[in-house]
C-alpha positions as CSV (number, residue, x, y, z in Angstrom):
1,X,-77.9,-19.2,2.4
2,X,-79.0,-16.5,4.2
3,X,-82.9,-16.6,3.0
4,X,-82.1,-20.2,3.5
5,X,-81.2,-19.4,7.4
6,X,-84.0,-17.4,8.2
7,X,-86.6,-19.7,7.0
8,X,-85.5,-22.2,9.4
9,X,-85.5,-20.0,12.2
10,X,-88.4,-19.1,11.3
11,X,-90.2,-22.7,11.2
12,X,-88.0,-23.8,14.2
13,X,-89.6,-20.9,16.1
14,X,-92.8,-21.7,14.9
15,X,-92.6,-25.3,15.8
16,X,-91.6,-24.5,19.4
17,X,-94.4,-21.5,19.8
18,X,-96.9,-23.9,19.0
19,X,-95.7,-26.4,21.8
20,X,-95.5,-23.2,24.5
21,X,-98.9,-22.4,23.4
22,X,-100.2,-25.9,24.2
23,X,-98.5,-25.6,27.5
24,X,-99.8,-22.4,28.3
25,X,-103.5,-23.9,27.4
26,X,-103.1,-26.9,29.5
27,X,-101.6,-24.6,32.3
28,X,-104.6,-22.2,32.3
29,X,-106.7,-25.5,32.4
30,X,-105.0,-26.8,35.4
31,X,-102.8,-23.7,36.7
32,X,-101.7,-25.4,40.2
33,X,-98.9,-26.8,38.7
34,X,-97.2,-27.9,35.4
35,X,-97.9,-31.5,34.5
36,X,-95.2,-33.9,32.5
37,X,-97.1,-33.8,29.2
38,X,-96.7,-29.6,29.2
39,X,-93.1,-29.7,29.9
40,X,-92.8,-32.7,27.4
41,X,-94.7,-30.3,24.7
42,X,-91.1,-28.2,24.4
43,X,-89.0,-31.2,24.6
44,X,-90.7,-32.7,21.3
45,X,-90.5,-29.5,19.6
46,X,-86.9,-28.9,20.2
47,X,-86.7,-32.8,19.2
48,X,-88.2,-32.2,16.1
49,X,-86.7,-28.8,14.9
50,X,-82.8,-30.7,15.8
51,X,-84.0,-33.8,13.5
52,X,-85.1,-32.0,10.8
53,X,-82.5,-29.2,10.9
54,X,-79.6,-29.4,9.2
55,X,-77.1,-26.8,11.5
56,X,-74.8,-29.5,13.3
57,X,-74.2,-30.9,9.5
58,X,-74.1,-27.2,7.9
59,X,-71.4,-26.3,10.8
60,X,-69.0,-29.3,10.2
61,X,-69.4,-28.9,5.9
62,X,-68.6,-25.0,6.5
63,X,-65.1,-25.8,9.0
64,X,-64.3,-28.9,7.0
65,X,-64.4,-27.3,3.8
66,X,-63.2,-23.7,4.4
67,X,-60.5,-24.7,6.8
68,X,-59.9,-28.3,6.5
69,X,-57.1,-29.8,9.0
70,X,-56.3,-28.1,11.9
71,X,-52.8,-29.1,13.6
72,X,-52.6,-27.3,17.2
73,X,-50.3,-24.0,16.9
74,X,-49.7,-24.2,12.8
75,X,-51.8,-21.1,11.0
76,X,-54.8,-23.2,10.3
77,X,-55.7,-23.7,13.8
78,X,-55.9,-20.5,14.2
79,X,-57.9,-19.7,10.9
80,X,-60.1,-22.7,12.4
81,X,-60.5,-20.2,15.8
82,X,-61.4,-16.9,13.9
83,X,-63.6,-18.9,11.8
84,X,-65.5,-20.5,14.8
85,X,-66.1,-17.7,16.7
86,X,-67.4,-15.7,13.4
87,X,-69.8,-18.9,13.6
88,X,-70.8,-18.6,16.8
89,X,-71.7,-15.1,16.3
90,X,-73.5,-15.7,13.0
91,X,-75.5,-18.7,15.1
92,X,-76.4,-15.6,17.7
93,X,-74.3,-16.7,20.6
94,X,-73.5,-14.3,23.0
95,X,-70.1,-13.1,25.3
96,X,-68.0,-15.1,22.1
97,X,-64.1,-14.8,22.3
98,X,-61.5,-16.2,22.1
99,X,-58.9,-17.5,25.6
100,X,-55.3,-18.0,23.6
101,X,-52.8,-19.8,25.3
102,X,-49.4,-21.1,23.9
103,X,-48.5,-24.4,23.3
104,X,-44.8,-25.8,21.6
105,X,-45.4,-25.9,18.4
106,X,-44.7,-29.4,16.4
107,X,-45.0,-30.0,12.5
108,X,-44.3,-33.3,10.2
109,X,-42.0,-33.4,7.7
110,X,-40.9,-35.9,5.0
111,X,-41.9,-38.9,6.3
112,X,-40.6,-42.2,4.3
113,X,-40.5,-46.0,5.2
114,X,-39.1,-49.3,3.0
115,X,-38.1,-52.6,3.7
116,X,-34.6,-52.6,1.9
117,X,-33.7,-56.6,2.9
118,X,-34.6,-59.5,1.8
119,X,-37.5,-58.3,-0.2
120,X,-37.2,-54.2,-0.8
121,X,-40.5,-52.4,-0.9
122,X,-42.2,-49.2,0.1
123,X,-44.5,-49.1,3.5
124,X,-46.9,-46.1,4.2
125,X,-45.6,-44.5,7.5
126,X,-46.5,-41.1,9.2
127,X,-44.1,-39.7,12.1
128,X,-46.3,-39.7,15.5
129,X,-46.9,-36.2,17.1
130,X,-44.3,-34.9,19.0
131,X,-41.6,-37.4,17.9
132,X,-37.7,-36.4,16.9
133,X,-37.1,-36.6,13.6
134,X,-34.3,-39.4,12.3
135,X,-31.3,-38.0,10.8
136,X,-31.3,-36.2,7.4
137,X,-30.2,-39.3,5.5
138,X,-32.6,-41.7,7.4
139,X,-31.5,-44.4,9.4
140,X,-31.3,-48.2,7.9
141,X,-30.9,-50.8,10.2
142,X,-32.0,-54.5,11.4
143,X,-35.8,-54.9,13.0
144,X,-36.5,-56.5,16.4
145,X,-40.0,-57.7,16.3
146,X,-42.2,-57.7,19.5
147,X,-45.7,-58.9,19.0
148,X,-47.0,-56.5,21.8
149,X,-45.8,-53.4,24.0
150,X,-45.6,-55.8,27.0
151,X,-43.2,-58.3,25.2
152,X,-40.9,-55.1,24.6
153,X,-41.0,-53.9,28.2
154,X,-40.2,-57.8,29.4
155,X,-37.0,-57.3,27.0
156,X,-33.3,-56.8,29.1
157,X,-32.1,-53.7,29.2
158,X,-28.3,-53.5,27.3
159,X,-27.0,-53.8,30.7
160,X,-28.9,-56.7,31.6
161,X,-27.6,-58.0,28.1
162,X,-30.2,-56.9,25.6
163,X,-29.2,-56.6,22.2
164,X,-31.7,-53.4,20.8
165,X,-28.2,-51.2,20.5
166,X,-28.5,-49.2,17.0
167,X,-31.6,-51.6,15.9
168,X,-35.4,-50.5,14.8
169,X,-37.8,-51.9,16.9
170,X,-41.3,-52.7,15.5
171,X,-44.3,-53.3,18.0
172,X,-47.1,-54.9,16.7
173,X,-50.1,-55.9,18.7
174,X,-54.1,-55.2,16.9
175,X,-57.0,-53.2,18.5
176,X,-60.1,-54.8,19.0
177,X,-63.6,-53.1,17.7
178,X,-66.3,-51.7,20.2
179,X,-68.8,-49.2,20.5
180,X,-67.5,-47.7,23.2
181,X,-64.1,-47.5,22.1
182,X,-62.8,-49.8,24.9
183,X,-59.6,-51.2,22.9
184,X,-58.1,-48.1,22.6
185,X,-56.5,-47.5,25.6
186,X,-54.7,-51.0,25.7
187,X,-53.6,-50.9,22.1
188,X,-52.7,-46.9,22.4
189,X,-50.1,-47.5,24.9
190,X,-47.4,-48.7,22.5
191,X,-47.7,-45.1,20.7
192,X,-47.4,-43.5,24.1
193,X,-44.4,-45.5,25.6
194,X,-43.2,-47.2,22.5
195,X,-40.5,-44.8,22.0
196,X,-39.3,-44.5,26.1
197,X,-38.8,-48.4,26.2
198,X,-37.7,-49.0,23.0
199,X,-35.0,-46.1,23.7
200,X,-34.2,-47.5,27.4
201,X,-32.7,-50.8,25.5
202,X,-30.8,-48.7,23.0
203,X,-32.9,-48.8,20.0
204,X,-32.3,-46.4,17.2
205,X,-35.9,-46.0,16.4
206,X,-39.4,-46.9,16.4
207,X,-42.3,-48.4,14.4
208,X,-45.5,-49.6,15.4
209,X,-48.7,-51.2,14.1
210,X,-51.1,-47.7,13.7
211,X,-53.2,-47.8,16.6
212,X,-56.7,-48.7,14.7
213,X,-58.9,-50.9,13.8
214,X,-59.2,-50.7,9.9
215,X,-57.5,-52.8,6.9
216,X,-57.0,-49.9,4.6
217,X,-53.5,-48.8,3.8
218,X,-53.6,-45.4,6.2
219,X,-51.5,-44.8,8.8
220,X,-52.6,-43.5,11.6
221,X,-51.1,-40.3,13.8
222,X,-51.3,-39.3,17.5
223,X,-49.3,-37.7,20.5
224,X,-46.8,-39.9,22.4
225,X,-44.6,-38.9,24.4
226,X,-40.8,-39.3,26.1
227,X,-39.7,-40.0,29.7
228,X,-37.0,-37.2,30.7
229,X,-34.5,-39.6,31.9
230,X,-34.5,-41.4,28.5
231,X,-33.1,-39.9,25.2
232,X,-35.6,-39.7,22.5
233,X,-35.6,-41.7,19.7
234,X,-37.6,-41.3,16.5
235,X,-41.0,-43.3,16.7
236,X,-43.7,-43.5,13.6
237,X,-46.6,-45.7,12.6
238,X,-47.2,-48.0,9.9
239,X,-50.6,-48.5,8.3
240,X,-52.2,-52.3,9.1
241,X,-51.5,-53.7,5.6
242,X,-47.7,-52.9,5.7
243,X,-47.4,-53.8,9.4
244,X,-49.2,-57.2,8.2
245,X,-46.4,-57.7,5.3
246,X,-43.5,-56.8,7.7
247,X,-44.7,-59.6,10.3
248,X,-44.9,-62.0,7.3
249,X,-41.9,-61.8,6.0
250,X,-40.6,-61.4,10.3
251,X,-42.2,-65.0,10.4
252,X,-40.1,-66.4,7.5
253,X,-37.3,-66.6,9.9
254,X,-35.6,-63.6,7.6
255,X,-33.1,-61.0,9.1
256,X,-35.2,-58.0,7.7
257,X,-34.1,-54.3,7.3
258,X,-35.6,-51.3,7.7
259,X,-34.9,-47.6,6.1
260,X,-36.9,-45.1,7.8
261,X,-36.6,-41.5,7.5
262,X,-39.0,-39.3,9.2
263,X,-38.6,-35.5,9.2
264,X,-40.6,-33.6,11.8
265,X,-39.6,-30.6,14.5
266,X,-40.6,-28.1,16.5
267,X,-40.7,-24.5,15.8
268,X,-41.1,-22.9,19.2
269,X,-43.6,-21.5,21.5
270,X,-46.9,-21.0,18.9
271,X,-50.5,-19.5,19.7
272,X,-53.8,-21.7,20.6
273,X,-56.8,-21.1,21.9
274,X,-59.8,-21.6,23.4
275,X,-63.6,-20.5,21.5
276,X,-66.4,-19.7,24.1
277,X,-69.7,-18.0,23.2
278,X,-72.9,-18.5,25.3
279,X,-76.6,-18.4,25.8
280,X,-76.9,-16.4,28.8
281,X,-79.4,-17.6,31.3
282,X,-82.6,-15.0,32.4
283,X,-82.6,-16.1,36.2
284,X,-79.3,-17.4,37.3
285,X,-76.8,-16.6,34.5
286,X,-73.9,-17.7,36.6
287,X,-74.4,-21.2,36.8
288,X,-73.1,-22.6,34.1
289,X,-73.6,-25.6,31.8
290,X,-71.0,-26.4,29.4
291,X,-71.3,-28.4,26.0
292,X,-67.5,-28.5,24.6
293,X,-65.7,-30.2,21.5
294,X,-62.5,-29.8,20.2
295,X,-61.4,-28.0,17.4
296,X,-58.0,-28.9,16.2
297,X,-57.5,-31.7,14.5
298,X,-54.5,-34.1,13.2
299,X,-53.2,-32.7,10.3
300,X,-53.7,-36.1,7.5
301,X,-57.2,-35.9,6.8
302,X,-59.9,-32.7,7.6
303,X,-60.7,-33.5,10.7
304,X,-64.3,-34.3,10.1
305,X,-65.2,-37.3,12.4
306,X,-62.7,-35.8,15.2
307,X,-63.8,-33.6,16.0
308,X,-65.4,-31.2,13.5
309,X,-68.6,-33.4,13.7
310,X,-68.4,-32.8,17.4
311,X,-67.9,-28.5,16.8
312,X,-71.2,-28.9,14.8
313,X,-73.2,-31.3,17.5
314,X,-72.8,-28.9,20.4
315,X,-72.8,-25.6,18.0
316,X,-76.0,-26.7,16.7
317,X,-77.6,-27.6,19.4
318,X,-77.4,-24.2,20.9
319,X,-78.2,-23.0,17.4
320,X,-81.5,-25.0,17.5
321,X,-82.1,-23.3,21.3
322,X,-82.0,-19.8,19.5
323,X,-83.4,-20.0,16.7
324,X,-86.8,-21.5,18.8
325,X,-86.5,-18.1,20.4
326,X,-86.3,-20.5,23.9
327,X,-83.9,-18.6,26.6
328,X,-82.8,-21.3,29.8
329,X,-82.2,-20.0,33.2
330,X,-78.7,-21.1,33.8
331,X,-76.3,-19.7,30.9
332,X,-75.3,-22.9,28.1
333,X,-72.0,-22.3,27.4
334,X,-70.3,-24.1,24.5
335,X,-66.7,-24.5,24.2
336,X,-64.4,-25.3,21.2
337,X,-61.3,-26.2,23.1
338,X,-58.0,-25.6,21.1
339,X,-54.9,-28.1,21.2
340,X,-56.6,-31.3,22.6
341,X,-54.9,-33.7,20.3
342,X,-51.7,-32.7,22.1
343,X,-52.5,-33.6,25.6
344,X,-55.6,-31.9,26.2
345,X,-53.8,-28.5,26.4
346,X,-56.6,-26.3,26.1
347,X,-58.5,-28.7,29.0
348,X,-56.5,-27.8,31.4
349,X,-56.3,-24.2,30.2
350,X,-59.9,-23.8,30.9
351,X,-59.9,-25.2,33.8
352,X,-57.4,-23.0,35.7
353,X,-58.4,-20.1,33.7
354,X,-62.1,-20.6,35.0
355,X,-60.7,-21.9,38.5
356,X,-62.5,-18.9,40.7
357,X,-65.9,-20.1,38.9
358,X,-65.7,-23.8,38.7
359,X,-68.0,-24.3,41.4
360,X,-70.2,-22.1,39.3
361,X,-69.9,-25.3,36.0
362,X,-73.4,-27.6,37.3
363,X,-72.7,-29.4,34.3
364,X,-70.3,-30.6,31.7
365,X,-70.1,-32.4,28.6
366,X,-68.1,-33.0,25.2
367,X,-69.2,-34.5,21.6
368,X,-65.9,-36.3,21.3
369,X,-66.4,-39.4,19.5
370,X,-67.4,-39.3,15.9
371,X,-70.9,-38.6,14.4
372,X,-72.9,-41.8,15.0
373,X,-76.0,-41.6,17.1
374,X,-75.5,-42.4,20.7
375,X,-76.7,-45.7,22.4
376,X,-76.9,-45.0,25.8
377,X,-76.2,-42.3,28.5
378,X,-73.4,-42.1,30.9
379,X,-74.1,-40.5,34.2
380,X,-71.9,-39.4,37.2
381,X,-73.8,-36.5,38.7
382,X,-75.5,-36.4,42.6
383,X,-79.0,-34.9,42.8
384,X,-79.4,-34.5,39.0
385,X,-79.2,-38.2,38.2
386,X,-83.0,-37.9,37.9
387,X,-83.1,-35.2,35.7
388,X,-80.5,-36.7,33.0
389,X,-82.6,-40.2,33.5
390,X,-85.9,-38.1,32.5
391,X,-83.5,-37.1,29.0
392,X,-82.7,-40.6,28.1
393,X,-86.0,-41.6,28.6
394,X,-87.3,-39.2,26.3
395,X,-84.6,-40.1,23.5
396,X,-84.9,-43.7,24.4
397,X,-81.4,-44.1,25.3
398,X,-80.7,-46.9,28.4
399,X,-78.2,-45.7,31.6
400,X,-74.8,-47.1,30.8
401,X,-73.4,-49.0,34.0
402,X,-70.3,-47.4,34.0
403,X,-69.3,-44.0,35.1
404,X,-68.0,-41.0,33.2
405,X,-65.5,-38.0,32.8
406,X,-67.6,-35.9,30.6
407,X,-65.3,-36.6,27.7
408,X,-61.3,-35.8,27.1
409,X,-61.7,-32.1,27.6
410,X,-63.9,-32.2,30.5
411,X,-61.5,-34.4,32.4
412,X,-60.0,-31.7,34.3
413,X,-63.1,-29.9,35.4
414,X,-64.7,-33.5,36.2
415,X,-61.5,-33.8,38.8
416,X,-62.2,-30.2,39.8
417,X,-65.7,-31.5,41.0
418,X,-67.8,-30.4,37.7
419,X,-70.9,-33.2,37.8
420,X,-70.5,-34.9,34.2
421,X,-73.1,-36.8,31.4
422,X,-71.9,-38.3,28.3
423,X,-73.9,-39.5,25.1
424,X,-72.2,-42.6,24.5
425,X,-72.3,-42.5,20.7
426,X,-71.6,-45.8,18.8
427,X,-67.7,-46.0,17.9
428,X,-67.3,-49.5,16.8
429,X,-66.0,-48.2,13.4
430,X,-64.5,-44.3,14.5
431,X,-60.8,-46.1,14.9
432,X,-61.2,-47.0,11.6
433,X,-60.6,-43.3,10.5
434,X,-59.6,-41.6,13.7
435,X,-56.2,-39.5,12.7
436,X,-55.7,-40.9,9.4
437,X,-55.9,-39.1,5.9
438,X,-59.5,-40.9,5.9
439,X,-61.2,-38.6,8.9
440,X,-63.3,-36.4,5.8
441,X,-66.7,-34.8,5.7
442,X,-67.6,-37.6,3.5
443,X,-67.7,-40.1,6.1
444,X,-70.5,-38.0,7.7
445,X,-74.1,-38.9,7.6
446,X,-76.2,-35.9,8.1
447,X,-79.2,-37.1,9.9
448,X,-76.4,-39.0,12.2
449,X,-75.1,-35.6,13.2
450,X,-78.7,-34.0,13.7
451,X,-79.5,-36.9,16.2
452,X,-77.1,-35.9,18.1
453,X,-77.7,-32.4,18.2
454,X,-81.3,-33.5,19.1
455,X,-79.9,-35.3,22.3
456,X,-77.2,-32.2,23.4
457,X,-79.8,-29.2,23.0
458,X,-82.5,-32.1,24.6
459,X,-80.3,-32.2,27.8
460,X,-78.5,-28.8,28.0
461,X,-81.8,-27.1,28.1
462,X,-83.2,-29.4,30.6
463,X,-80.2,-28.7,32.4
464,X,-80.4,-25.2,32.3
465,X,-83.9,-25.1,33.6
466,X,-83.6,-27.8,36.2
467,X,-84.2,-26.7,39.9
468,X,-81.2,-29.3,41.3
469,X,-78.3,-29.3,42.6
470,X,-75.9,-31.6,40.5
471,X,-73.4,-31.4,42.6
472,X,-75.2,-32.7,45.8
473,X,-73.8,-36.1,46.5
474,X,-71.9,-36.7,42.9
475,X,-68.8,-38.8,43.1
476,X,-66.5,-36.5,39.9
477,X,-63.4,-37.9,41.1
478,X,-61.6,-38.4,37.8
């Protein structure tokens, strides 16, 4: 592996010598002024050494496999941060540690669904993150169907006459596909508020249709979360299949029951971190541009597609960047933020902990989204619109007409006043997978994942050289 490693650094350095010596020929032949075509010598070779490398893919197998899933605060997490930063000093980043913060620590337990009337049968079920757990015995009781999250916040409260006292509610309501993910929000805020609603009326628990877009018989996790004034009641997902079978038999006109019995809890206060390591820039090393994913992961599958594949995007596009020998003159900064799939913990943690140099970020970015190639660029920068328009062109990506927050981790810093790009990769099938026991390295294509590391080191070392100001003018309100 190692002979392995330094033969590609050694052809990657090759490859992007032979481009620096074309531009130093065409400079010395015209040496008032670097042309397009020069500077577009070193963007093809970085192109080609990130397509025909395999580091993104080699950095996902290696977390994937050695660590598999990495829940935020359980031991594995933090096995998942030792491990990254040992990567990012094997790579050659510089300035690696690791920021720990402290989250509450949550784990799942036994976690057990059936339909016991009128026609008993097992359903696949997994507790939602930060839910109660039921009692030890379970709790058995009549279902109250509600096709959607709006039909069970239109319900009466039980002192407006509702009758949800002691019952188990089950929200159903399907997510749509789309590359850019655009369901998701609609359909995800039944897991969110299920329980708070459900629990205002006096329900006993929750179950809802998992919030995806696949047929298979996997349930899918993610955080929710309870309103103080409400108490909490136990809330889980059912995979599509069984929620299909509960609404059929719902539709027979039968009075059905439920026994549900999910186990989780929290332990108390438990570590988390951030991993940082950098390329530092040669003329103005404290401007900053940041390329970030997240490293924990649901704790079901291996978190491969979320967001291992986006650790090994942004990992190996710096690695690509070294191992040219090619040094930028702002400092690239990647970031593996810790606890994201619990409210974007280690977001925020960044961002105060960097508070006296956010003016100092000119750039930010995540690789949040899966491992498909991206289809167009989002932009919400000032001066540098240009510059990140030059980097699409050059990948042959079209501007996206919306604007962006950078990705789920950048959100804070984007409201801070960071300017912010996104690679819009194609996600029309990543709800099929995303938090399920499904999200594995196998779903991973490995010249999908070099693509994109083409397009982060493409645009992080244009970034890093640029002579703009991103900031001037940019609207980062987030």
């Amino acid at each position: 592996m190692m002979i392995e490693g330094l033969a590609r650094r050694a052809a990657t350095a090759l490859a992007v010598l032979a481009a620096l010596n074309l531009e130093a020929a065409a400079q010395q032949a015209a040496p008032q002024a670097a042309t397009p075509d020069t500077a577009d010598a070193t963007s093809r070779a970085i192109l080609e050494a990130a397509r025909s490398g395999t580091q993104g893919y080699d950095i996902v197998e290696g977390l994937t496999t050695e660590i598999g899933a990495r829940l935020a605060g359980t031991p594995e997490e933090a096995r998942a941060r030792d491990w990254t930063a040992a990567k990012f000093r094997e790579i050659g980043l510089e300035n690696v540690r690791i920021e720990p913060f402290t989250i509450p620590g949550w784990i799942r337990g036994v976690e057990t669904a059936r339909i016991t009337a009128p026609y008993p049968q097992q359903m696949l079920v997994t507790a939602l993150g930060g839910s109660v757990a039921t009692p030890a015995d379970g709790i058995e009781a009549e279902v109250v169907y509600f096709p959607t999250f709006d039909a069970l916040e239109a319900a009466p409260l039980a002192s407006e006459g509702g009758d949800l006292a002691g019952k188990i509610v089950f929200i159903s309501g399907r997510m749509e596909k789309a590359p850019d993910g655009a369901g998701y929000g609609p359909a995800n805020v039944k897991r969110q508020r299920g329980a708070t609603e459900a629990g205002r009326r006096g329900a006993a628990a929750v179950i809802i249709r998992s919030v995806g877009t696949d047929s298979r018989r996997f349930p899918h996790t993610g955080q929710m979360r309870y309103a103080d004034d409400v108490p909490p009641i136990p809330i889980a997902a059912l995979s599509a299949p069984d929620a299909d079978q509960l609404e059929r038999i719902l539709e027979r006109g039968e009075t059905v029951e439920v026994f549900l019995k999910v186990r989780p809890h929290f332990f108390g206060d438990a570590p988390s971190g951030n991993v940082i390591g950098e390329i530092v820039g040669t003329e103005r090393p404290e401007e900053i541009v940041l390329i970030g994913a997240h490293l924990d992961s649901w704790d079901l599958g291996t978190g491969a597609v979320d967001d291992g594949a986006g650790i090994g995007i942004v990992a190996g596009a710096a690695q690509v960047l070294i191992e040219a020998g090619l040094r930028p003159k702002r400092t690239i900064r990647v970031v593996a933020f810790g606890a994201e799939e619990v409210g974007l913990l280690g977001a925020f943690e960044y961002a105060d902990a960097h508070a006296d140099t956010v003016e100092n970020h000119v750039l930010a970015t995540e690789s949040d989204f899966g491992a498909e190639p991206p289809y167009e660029v989002l932009i919400n920068v000032g001066e540098g619109d240009a510059v990140i328009r030059d980097v699409a062109a050059t990948l042959g990506l079209p501007i996206g007409d919306r604007t962006t927050t950078g990705g789920p981790d950048i959100i804070p810093l984007a409201r801070a006043g960071v300017p912010v790009m996104r690679f819009q990769q194609d996600g029309t099938d990543y709800f099929d997978l995303h938090h399920t026991p499904d999200d594995t390295l196998d779903k991973i294509d490995p010249d999908d994942i070099a693509e994109n590391v083409a397009a982060f080191a493409l645009m992080a070392w244009t970034a890093a050289n640029a002579e703009t100001d991103f900031r001037a003018d940019a609207d980062t309100e987030g």
